[in-house]
ROFI-624259 format. One record per residue (C-alpha): x, y, z; residue number from 1. Coordinates in nm, 2 decimals. Each point is the difference from the previous one (the first is absolute). Layout:
N
<rec><c1>X</c1><c2>Y</c2><c3>Z</c3><i>NUM</i></rec>
...
//
This chain:
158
<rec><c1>-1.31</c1><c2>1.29</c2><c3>-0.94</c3><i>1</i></rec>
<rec><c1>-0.04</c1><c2>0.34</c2><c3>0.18</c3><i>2</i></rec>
<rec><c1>0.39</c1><c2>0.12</c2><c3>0.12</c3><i>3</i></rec>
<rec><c1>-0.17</c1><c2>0.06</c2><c3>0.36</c3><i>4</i></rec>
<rec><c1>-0.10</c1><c2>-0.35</c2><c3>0.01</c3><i>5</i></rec>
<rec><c1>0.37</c1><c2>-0.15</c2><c3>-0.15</c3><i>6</i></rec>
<rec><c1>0.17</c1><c2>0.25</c2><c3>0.26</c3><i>7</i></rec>
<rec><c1>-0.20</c1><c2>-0.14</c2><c3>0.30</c3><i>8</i></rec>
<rec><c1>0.08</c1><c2>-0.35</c2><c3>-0.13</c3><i>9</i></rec>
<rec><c1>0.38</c1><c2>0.09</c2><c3>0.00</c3><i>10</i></rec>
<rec><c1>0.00</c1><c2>0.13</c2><c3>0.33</c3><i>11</i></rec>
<rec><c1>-0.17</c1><c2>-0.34</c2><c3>0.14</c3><i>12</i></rec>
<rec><c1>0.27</c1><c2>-0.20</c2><c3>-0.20</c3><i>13</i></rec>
<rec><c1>0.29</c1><c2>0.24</c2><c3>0.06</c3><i>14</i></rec>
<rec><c1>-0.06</c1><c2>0.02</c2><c3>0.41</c3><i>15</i></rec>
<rec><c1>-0.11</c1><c2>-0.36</c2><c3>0.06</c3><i>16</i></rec>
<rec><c1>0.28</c1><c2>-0.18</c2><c3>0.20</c3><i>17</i></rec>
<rec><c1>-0.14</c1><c2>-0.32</c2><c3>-0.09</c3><i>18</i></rec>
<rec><c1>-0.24</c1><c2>-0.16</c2><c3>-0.26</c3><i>19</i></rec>
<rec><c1>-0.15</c1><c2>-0.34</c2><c3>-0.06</c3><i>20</i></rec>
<rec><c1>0.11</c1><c2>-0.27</c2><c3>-0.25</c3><i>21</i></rec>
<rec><c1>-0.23</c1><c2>-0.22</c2><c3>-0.16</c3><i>22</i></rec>
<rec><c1>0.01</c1><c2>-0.26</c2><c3>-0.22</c3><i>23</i></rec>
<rec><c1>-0.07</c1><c2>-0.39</c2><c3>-0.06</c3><i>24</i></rec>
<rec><c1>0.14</c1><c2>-0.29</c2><c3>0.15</c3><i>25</i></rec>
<rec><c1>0.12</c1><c2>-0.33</c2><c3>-0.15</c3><i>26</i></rec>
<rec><c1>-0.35</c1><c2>-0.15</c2><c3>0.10</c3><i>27</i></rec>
<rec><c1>-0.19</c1><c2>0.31</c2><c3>-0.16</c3><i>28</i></rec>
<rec><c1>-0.11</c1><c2>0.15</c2><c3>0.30</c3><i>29</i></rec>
<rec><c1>0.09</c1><c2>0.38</c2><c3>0.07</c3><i>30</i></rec>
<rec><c1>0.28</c1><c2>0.10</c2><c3>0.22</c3><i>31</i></rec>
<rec><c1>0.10</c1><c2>0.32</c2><c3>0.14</c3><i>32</i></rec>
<rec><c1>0.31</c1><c2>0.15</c2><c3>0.15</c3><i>33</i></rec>
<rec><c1>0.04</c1><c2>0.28</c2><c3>0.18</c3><i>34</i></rec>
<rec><c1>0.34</c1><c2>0.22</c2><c3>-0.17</c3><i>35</i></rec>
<rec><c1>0.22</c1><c2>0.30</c2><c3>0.07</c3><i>36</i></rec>
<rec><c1>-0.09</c1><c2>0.27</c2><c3>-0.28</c3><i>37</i></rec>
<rec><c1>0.34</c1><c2>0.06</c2><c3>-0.12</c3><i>38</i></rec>
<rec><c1>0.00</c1><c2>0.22</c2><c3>-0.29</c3><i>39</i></rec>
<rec><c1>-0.28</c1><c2>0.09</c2><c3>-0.24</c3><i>40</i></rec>
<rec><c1>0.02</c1><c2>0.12</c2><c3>-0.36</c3><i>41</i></rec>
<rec><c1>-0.36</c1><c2>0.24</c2><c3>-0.02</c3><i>42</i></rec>
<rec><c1>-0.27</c1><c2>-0.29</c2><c3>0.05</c3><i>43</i></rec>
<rec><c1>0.12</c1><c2>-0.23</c2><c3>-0.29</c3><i>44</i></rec>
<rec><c1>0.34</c1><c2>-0.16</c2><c3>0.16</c3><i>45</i></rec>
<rec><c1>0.08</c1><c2>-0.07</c2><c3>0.34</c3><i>46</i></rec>
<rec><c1>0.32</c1><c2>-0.17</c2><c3>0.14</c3><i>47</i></rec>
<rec><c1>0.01</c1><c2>-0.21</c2><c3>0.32</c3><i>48</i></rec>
<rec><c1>0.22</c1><c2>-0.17</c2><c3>0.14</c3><i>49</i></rec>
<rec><c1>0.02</c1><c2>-0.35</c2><c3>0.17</c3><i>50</i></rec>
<rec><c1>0.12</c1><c2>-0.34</c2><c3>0.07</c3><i>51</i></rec>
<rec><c1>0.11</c1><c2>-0.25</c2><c3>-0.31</c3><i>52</i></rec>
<rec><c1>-0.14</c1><c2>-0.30</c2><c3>0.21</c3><i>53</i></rec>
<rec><c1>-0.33</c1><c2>0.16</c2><c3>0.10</c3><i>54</i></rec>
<rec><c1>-0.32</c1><c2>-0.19</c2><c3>-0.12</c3><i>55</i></rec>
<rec><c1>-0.12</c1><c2>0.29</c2><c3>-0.21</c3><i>56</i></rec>
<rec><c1>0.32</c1><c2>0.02</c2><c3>-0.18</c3><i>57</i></rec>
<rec><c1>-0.01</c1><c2>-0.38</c2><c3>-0.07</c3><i>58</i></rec>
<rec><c1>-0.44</c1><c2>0.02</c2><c3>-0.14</c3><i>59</i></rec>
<rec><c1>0.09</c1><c2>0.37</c2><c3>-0.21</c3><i>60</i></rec>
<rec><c1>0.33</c1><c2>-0.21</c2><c3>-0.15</c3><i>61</i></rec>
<rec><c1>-0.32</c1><c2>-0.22</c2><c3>-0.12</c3><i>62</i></rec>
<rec><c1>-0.31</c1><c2>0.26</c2><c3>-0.07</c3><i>63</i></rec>
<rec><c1>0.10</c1><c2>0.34</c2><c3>-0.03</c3><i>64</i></rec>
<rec><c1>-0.34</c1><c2>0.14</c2><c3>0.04</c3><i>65</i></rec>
<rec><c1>-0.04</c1><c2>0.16</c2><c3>0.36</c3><i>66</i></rec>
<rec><c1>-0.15</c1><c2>0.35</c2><c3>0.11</c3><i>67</i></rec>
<rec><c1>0.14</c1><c2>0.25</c2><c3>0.22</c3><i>68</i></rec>
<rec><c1>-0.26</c1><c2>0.17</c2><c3>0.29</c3><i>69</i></rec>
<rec><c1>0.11</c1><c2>0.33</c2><c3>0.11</c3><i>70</i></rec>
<rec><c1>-0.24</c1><c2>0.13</c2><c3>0.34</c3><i>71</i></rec>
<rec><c1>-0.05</c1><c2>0.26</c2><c3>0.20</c3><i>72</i></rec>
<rec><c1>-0.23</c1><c2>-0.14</c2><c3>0.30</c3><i>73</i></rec>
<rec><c1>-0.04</c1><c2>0.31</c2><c3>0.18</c3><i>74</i></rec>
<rec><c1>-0.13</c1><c2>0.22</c2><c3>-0.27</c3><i>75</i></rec>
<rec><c1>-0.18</c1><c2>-0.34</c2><c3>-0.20</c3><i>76</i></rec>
<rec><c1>0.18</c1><c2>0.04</c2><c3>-0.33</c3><i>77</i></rec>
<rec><c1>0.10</c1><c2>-0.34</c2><c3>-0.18</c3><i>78</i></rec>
<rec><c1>0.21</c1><c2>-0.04</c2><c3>-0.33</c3><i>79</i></rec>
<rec><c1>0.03</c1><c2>-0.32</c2><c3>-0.16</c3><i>80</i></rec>
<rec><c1>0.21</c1><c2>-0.05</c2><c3>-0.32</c3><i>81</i></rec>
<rec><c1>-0.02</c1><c2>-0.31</c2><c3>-0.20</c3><i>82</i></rec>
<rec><c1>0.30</c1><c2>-0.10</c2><c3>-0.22</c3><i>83</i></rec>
<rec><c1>0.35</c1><c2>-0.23</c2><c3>-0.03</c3><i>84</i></rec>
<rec><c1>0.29</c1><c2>-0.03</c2><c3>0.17</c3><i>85</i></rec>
<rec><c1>0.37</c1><c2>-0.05</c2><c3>-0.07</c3><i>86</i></rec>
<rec><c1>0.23</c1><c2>-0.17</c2><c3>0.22</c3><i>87</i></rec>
<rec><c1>0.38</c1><c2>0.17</c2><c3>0.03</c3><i>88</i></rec>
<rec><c1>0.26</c1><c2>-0.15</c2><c3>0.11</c3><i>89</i></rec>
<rec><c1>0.25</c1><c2>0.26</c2><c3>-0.22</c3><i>90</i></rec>
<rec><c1>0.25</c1><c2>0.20</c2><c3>0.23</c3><i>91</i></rec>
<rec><c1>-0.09</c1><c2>0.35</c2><c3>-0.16</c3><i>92</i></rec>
<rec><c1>-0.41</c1><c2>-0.05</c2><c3>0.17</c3><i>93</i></rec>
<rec><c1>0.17</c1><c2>-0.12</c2><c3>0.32</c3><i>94</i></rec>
<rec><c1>0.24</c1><c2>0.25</c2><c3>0.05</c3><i>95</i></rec>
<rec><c1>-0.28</c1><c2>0.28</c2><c3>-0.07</c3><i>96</i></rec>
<rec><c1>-0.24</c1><c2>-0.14</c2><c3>0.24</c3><i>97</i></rec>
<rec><c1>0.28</c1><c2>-0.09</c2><c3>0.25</c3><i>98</i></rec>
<rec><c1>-0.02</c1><c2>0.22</c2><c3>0.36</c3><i>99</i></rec>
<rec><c1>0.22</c1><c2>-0.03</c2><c3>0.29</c3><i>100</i></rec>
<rec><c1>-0.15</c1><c2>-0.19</c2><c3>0.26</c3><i>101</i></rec>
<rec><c1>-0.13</c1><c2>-0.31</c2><c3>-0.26</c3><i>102</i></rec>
<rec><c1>0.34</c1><c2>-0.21</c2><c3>0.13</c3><i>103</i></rec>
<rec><c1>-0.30</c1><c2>-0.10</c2><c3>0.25</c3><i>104</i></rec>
<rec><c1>-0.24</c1><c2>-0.15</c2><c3>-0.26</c3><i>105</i></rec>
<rec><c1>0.33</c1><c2>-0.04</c2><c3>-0.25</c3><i>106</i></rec>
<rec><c1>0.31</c1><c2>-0.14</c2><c3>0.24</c3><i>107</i></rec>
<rec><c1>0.20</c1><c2>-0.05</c2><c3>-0.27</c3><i>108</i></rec>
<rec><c1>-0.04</c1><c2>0.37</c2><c3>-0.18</c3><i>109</i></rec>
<rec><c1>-0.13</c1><c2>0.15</c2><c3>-0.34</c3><i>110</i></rec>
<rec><c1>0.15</c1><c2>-0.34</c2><c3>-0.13</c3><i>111</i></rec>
<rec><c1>-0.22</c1><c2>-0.22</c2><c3>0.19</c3><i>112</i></rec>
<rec><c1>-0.11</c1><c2>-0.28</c2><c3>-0.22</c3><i>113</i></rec>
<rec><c1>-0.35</c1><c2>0.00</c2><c3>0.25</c3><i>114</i></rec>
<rec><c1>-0.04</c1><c2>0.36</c2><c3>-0.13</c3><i>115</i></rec>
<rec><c1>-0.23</c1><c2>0.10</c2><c3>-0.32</c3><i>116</i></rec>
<rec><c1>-0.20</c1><c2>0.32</c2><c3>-0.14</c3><i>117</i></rec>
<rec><c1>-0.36</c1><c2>-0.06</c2><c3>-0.09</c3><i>118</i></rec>
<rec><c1>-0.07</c1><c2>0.23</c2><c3>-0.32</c3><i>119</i></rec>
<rec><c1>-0.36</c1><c2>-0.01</c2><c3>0.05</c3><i>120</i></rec>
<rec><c1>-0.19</c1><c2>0.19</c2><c3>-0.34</c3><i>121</i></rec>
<rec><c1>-0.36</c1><c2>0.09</c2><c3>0.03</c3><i>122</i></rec>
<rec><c1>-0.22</c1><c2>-0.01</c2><c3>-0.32</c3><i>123</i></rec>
<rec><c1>-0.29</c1><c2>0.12</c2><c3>0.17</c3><i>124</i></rec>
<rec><c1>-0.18</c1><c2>0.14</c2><c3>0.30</c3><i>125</i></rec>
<rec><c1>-0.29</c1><c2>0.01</c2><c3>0.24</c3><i>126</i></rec>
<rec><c1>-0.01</c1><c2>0.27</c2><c3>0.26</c3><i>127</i></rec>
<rec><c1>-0.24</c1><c2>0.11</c2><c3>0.29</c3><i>128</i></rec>
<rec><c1>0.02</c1><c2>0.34</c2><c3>0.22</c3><i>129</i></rec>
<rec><c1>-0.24</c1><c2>0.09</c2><c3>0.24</c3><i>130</i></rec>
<rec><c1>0.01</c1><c2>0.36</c2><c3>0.01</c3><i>131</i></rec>
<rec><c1>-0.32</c1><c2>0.23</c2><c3>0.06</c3><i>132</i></rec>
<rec><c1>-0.13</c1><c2>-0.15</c2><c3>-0.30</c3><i>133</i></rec>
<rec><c1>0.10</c1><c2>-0.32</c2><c3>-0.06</c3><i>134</i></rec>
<rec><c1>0.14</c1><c2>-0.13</c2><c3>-0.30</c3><i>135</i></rec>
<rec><c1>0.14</c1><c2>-0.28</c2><c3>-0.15</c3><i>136</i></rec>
<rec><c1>0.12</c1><c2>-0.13</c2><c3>-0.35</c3><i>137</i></rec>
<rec><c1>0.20</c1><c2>-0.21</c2><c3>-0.26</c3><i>138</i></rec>
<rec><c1>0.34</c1><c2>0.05</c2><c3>-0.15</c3><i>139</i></rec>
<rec><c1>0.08</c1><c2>-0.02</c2><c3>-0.34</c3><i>140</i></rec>
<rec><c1>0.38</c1><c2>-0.02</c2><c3>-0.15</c3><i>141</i></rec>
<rec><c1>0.03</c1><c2>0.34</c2><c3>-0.06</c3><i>142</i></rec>
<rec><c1>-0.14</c1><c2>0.11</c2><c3>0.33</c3><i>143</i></rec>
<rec><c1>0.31</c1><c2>-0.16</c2><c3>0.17</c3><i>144</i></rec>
<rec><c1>0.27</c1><c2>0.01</c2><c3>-0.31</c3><i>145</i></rec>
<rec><c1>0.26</c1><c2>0.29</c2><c3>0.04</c3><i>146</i></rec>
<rec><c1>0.03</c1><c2>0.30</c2><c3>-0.04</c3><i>147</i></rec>
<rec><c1>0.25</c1><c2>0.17</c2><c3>-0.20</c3><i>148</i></rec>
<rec><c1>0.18</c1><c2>0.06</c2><c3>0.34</c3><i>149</i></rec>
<rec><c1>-0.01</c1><c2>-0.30</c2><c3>0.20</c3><i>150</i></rec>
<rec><c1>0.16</c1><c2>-0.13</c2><c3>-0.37</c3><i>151</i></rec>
<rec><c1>0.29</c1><c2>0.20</c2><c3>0.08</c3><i>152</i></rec>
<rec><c1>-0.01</c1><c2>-0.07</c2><c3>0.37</c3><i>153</i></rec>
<rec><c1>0.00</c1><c2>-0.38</c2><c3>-0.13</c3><i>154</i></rec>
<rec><c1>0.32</c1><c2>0.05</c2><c3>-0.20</c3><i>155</i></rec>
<rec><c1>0.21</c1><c2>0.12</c2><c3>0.26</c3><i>156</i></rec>
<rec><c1>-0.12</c1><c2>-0.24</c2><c3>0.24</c3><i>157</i></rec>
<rec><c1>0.18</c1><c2>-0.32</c2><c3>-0.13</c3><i>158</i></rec>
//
C-alpha cells in the first residue's frame, strides 16, 4: 500500500469522534452500533469503551467477528475493517481508557461492574476516498499490521 494512501487512512481513523460497530446478532442478522473512538493502535487495534450490559457486548461475548466503519461524510471517505474483538473487563484497559466526566455513563467509577473495553483487531480492510480521482481498494494484513513504531507506541500504552 502506497504511504500516502495509509497516511490519509490514519488521519480518517485518528480524527473520527465516532465510528460504527457491526456485527451479528443472536438470530444472525447484522447489527450495528454507533461508538466513541477511544484510542487507536495505527489501523490494526482500536480500544472502545462501553457498557457490560449493552446488547453488543452480550452477541460479541458469543461471535467475535464484527467490523469497525470509520467516515468522513463531508469529504466521502469510508474505511471499513473487518476482524475480532476482545471483551475487557481487567482494571489496567479501564483505567487507560477512563476520562473524567464517564461518572455520567459510569456512576459508580473506573470500577463500574457496567463498564468494559472493546479490543476490537482488524485483519483486513476495504476503503473508499473520493478525491479528484476517485479511488478505492482492499486491505490486506500487512497493509494495516504495525509498524515498527506504533509497536513501541503499543508497549507503553498498557
Amino acid at each position: 500500500m502506497e504511504k500516502e494512501i495509509r497516511d490519509k487512512l490514519k488521519l480518517l481513523v485518528d480524527s473520527a469522534q465516532c465510528a460504527d460497530l457491526g456485527f451479528i446478532d443472536g438470530m444472525g442478522i447484522p447489527s450495528i452500533r454507533k461508538v466513541f473512538c477511544t484510542c487507536h493502535k495505527g489501523l490494526r487495534a482500536h480500544l472502545i469503551s462501553t457498557n457490560t450490559s449493552s446488547l453488543h457486548i452480550q452477541e460479541l461475548e458469543k461471535n467475535n467477528s464484527a467490523c469497525l466503519y470509520f467516515a468522513d461524510s463531508n469529504n466521502f471517505r469510508g474505511l471499513c475493517l473487518f476482524g475480532k474483538t476482545i471483551i475487557h473487563h481487567d482494571p489496567e484497559y479501564k483505567e487507560f481508557l477512563w476520562h473524567e466526566g464517564d461518572e455520567q455513563y459510569y456512576p459508580e467509577g473506573v470500577t463500574d461492574e457496567d463498564y468494559c473495553v472493546i479490543e476490537f483487531i482488524a485483519d483486513r480492510g476495504r476503503y473508499y476516498m473520493c478525491e479528484a480521482d476517485p479511488y478505492k481498494g482492499d486491505l490486506a494484513l500487512e497493509d494495516i499490521d504495525f509498524t515498527e513504531k506504533e509497536t513501541s507506541y503499543i508497549k507503553h500504552m498498557l
